[in-house]
C-alpha positions in Angstrom: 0.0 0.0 0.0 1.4 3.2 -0.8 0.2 7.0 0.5 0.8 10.7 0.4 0.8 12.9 2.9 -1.3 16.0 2.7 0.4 19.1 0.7 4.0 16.4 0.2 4.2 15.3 -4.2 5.1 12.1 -3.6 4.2 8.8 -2.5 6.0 6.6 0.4 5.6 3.4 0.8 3.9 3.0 3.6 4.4 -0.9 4.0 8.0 -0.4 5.0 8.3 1.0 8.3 11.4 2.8 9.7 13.5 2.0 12.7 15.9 4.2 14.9 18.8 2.7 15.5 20.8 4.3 18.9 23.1 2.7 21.0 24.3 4.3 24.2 22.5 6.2 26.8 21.2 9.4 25.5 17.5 9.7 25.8 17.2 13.9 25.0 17.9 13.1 21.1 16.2 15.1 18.9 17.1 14.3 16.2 15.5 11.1 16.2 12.3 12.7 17.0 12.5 14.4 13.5 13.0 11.1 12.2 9.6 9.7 13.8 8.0 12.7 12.6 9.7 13.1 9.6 8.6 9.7 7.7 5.9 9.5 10.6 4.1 12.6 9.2 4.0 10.7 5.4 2.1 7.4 6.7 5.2 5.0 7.4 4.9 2.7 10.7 7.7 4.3 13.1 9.4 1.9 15.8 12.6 2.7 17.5 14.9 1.7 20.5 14.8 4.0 23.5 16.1 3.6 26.4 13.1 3.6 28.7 9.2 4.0 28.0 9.6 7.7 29.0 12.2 9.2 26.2 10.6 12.4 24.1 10.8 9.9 21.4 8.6 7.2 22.8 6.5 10.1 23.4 6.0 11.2 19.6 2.3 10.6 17.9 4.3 9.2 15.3 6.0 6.1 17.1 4.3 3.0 16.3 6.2 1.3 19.1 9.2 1.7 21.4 11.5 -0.8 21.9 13.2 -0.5 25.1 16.6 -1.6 25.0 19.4 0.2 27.4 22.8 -0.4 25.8 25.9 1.6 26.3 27.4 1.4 23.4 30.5 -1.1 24.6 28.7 -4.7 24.1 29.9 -7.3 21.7 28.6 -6.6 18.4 27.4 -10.3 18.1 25.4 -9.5 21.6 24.0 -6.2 19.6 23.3 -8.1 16.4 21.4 -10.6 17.8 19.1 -8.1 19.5 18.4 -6.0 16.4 17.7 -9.5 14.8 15.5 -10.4 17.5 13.8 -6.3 17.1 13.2 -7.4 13.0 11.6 -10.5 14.0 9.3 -8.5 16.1 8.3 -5.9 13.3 7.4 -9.1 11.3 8.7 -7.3 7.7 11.3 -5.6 6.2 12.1 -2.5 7.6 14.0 0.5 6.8 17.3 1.3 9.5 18.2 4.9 10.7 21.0 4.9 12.5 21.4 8.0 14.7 25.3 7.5 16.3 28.9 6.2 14.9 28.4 3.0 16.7 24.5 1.7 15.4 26.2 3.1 11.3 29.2 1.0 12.2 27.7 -2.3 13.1 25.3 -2.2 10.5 27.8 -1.6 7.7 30.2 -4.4 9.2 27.1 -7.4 9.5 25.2 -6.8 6.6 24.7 -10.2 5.8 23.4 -11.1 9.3 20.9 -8.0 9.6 20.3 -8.1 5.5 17.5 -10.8 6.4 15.0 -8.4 8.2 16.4 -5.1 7.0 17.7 -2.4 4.5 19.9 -0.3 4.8 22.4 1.0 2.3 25.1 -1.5 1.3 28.6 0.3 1.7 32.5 -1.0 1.8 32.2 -3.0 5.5 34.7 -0.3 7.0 34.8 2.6 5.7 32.0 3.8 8.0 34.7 3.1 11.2 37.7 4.9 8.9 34.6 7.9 8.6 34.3 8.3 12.2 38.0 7.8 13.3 39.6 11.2 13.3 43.2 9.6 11.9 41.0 7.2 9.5 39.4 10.8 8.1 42.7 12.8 7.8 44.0 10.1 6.1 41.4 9.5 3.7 41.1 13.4 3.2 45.6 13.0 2.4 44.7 10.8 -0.1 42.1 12.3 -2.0 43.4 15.6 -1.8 40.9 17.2 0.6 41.7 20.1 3.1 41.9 19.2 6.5 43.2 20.9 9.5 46.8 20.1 10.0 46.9 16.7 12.8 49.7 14.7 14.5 48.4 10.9 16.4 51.0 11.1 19.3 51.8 7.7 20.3 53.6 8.4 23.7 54.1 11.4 26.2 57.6 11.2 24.1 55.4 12.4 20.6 53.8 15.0 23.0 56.4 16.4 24.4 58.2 16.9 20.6 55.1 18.0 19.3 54.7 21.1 22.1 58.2 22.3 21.2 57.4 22.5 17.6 53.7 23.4 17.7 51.8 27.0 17.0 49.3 27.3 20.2 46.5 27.2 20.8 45.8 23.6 19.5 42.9 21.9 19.6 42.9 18.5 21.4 39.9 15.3 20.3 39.7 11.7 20.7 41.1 9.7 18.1 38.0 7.4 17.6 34.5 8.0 18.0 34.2 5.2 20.4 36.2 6.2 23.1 33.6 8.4 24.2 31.5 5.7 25.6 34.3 4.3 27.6 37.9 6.0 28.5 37.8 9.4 26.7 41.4 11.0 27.1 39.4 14.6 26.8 36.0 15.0 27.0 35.3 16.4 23.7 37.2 18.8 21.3 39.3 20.8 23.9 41.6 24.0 22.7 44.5 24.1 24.5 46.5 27.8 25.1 50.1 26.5 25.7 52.8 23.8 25.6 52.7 23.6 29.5 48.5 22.7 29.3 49.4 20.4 26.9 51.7 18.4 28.9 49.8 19.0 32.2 46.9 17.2 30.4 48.8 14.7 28.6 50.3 13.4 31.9 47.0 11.3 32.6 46.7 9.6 29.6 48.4 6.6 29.7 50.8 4.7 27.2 48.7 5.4 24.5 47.3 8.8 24.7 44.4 7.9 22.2 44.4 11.8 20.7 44.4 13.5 18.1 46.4 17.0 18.1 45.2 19.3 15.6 45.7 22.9 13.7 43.2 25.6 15.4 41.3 27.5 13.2 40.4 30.6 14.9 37.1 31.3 14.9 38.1 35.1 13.8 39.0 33.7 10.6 36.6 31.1 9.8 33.3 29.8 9.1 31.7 26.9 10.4 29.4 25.0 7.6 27.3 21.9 7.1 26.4 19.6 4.9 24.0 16.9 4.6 22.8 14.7 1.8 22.0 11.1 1.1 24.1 8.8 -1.7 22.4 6.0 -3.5 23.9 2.7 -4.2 26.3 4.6 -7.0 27.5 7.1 -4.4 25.5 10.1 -6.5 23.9 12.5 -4.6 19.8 12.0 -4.4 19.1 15.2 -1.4 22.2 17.5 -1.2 22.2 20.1 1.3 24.5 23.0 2.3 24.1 25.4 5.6 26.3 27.6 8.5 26.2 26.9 12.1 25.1 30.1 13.7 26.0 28.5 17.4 26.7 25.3 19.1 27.0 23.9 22.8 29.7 24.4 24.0 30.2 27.1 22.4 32.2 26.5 19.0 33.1 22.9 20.3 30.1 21.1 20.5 26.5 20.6 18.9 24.6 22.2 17.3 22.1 24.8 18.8 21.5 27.4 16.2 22.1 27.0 12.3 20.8 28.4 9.2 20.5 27.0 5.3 22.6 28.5 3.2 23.3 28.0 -0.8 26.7 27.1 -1.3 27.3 25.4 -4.7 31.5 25.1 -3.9 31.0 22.8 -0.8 28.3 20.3 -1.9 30.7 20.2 -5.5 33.8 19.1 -2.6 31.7 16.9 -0.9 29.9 15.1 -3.8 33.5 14.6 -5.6 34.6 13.3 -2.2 31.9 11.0 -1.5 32.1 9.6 -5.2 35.9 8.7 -4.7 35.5 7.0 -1.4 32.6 5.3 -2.8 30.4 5.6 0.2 26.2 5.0 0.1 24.0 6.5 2.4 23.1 9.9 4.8 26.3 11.7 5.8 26.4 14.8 8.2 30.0 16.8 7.9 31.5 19.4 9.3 33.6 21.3 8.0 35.5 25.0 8.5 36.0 27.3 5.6 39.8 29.2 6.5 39.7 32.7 5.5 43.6 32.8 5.7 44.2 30.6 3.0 40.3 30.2 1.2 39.9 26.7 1.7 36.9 24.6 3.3 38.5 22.1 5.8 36.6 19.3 6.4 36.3 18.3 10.9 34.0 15.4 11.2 32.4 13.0 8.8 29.1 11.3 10.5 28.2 8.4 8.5 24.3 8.9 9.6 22.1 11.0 10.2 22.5 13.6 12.0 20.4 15.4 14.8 19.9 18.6 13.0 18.6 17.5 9.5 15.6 18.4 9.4 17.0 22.0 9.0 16.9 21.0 5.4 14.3 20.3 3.2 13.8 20.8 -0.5 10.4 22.4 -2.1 9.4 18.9 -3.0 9.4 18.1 0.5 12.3 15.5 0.9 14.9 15.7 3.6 17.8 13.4 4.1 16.3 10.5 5.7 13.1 10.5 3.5 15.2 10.7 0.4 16.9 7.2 2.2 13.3 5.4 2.7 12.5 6.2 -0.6 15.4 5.3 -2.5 15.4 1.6 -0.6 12.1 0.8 -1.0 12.3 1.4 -4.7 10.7 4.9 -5.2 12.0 8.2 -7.0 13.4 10.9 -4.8 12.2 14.1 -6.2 14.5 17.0 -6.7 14.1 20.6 -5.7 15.8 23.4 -4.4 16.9 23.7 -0.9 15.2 26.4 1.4 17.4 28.9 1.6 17.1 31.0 4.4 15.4 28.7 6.9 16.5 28.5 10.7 17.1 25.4 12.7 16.7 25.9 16.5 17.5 23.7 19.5 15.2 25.1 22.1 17.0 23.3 25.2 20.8 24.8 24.2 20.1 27.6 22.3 19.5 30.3 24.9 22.7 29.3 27.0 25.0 29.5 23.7 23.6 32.9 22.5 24.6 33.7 25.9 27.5 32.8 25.5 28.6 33.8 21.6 27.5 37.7 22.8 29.8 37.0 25.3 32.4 36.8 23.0 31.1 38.8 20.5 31.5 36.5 17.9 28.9 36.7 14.7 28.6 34.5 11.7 29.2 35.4 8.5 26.5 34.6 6.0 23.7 34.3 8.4 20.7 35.5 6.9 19.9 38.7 9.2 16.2 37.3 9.0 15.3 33.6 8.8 12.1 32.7 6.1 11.4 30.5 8.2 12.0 28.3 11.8 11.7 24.7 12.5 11.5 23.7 16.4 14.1 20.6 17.2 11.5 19.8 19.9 8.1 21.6 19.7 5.8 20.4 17.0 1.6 21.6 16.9 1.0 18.5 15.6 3.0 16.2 18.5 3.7 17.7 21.3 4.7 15.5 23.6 7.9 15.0 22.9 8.8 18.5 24.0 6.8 18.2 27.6 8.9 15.0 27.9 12.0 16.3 26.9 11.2 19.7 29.2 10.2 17.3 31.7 13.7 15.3 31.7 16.0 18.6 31.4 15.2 21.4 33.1 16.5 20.8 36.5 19.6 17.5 35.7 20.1 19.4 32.2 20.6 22.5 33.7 23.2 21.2 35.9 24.6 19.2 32.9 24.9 23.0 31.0 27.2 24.3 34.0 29.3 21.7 34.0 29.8 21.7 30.1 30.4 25.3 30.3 33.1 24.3 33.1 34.5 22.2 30.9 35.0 24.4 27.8 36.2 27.3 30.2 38.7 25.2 31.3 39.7 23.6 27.9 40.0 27.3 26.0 41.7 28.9 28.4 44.1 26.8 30.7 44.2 23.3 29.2 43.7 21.8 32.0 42.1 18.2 31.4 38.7 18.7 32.4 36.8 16.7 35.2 34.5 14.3 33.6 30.7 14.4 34.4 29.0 12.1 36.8 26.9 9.3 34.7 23.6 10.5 36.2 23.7 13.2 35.0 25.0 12.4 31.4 22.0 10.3 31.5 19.3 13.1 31.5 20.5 15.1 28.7 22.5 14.3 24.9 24.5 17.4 25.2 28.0 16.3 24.5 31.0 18.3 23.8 32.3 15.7 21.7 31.0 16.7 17.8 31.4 13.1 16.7 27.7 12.1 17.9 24.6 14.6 18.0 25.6 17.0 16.2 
């Protein structure tokens, strides 16, 4: 049976449900709500794992069915496997698979075989999606393929650290060097700048052996722009929804996710990213990041996310197709209409947004290319149509997430101005919010 949703020009097939895919504690995730809603709002059965019955997204109209599953992320793949299996079974047909984190796109892409019997997905090289969301697996792929990338060393000992701060321009910025880390022994707790060779070393002291880092190039945010693209690939790596926009603000401020962002037309980065996607030969939604340098004019690319990613539904084209409906459509066998992006429009995150403007007057730092008046605003959280998601997710942050905010601000004060290695948060309150200062998961 196939449908269409009032004032939308095309048909889904409404046969094929969708599933979010999330592994990890991190019920305030909006950007699966837009997913629910997103396909929801077209007629297609919506199920997805949550991590209790009381997440904004078990909340949503939309949702067919939660399936509550805590994970953290850490468990044998097999063990995670089996349970998706066991999740398909339940559905009782083939269903579509949205992953929303690094870990959920990663096992997917490396057990297509296994999960191929109850689902689709796109089909892509088993591990280029880990190489994606490794830090050194992307700089190396953007050295081979001759795209910019802020200038990185991968220390392997206090020995590389301590060579590396008597050679390196400060302030540098300090991440993880894989995604994963995050969910177990993060050596910083998200992209940290450091001011001097004596914070570096005074941080690097409690790393270990293996410091697990990546030391990078700072931009400064002076002389750069922070842009965005999404689109989704088909099987042929071309380009089916392509989408280009600039981060107005993020949490924490310029190191985390995104709060505040506009859509804006930018024909130079989606030709970069479409030529980059076609020579890795990867299928699927991506979400990058990426800084355009004014000092030297070139657009460096941060973070590949081989997903979705929390903001999409920022962009939409005039045919009404955003990345992940483009992906439903294109795997159960429909055309993906084309149509120009809506320039112009706004993205807000309702829960962050008011403590990074805060913040960004603060420092007085504006975004270039902003439109000075938005032609319109979509809500990460409030919808007319479904609003219980946002009395959920209101219900779940205001007073742990508001604790959650100070110590994330703690964190980034420290990071940008002493580089001293931050204190890490207390679990229970991790747990209440998906605020992270790493960029490598909701952004």
């Amino acid at each position: 049976m196939a449908g269409r949703a009032s004032g939308v020009p095309f048909e889904a097939d409404r046969d094929v449900p969708g599933l979010i895919v999330k592994f990890g504690d991190y019920p305030l995730h909006h950007g699966g709500v837009g997913a629910i809603r997103s396909l929801g709002r077209l007629g297609v059965p919506m199920y997805a794992i949550t991590e209790d019955p009381y997440t904004p997204a078990a909340a949503s109209r939309y949702l067919t069915r939660a399936f509550v599953w805590p994970t953290t992320g850490t468990e044998d793949p097999g063990r995670l496997v089996e349970g998706l299996l066991r999740i398909g079974r339940r559905i009782g047909r083939p269903t579509v698979l949205i992953p929303t984190d690094e870990e959920a796109a990663v096992l997917i892409a490396e057990h297509p075989d296994e999960l191929g019997k109850h689902f689709l997905f796109p089909r892509v090289a088993p591990g280029l999606p880990r190489r994606l969301a490794s830090k050194q697996g992307l700089h190396e792929l953007c050295a081979e393929h001759g795209v910019p990338s802020p200038t990185a060393a991968f220390p392997r000992s206090y020995d590389d650290i301590v060579a590396f701060a008597e050679k390196a321009r400060f302030p540098v910025v300090v991440k993880n060097r894989e995604a994963f880390v995050r969910r177990s022994r993060p050596a910083v707790g998200g992209t940290t700048r450091v001011a001097t060779p004596e914070g570096l070393l005074a941080l690097a002291r409690g790393w270990g052996d293996d410091p697990g880092v990546i030391l990078q190039e700072y931009l400064p945010r002076e002389e750069a722009e922070d842009w965005i693209v999404h689109a989704y690939f088909d099987a042929d790596s071309v380009p089916r929804a392509m989408f280009t926009g600039v981060k107005v603000r993020s949490w924490p401020p310029h190191a985390g996710m995104t709060a505040n962002a506009y859509v804006v037309d930018n024909p130079e980065l989606a030709d970069l990213a479409a030529r980059f996607i076609k020579q890795i030969g990867f299928t699927g939604i991506i979400d990058l990041d990426l800084r355009f340098d004014r000092r030297d004019g070139q657009y460096k690319l941060l973070d590949f996310n081989p997903r979705m990613g929390a903001q999409f539904r920022l962009f939409e084209n005039d045919a009404g197709v955003d990345v992940v409906r483009a992906l439903h459509l294109d795997l159960t066998g429909r055309p993906v209409p084309e149509g120009e992006q809506r320039s112009g429009h706004r993205y807000i995150v309702e829960n962050i947004d008011l403590p990074a403007l805060l913040a960004y007057r603060r420092s007085g730092y504006t975004t270039p290319h902003a439109p000075r008046r938005a032609n319109g605003t979509e809500l990460a959280w409030f919808a007319g149509d479904d609003p219980l998601p946002f009395l959920t997710m209101l219900a779940r942050f205001v007073r742990p997430g508001a604790k959650h905010l100070v110590q994330l601000w703690r964190i980034h004060r420290r990071g940008t101005g002493t580089g001293i290695r931050p204190k890490r948060t207390r679990t229970s309150s991790t747990r209440t919010s998906s605020t992270r200062t790493s960029s490598t998961h909701t952004k």
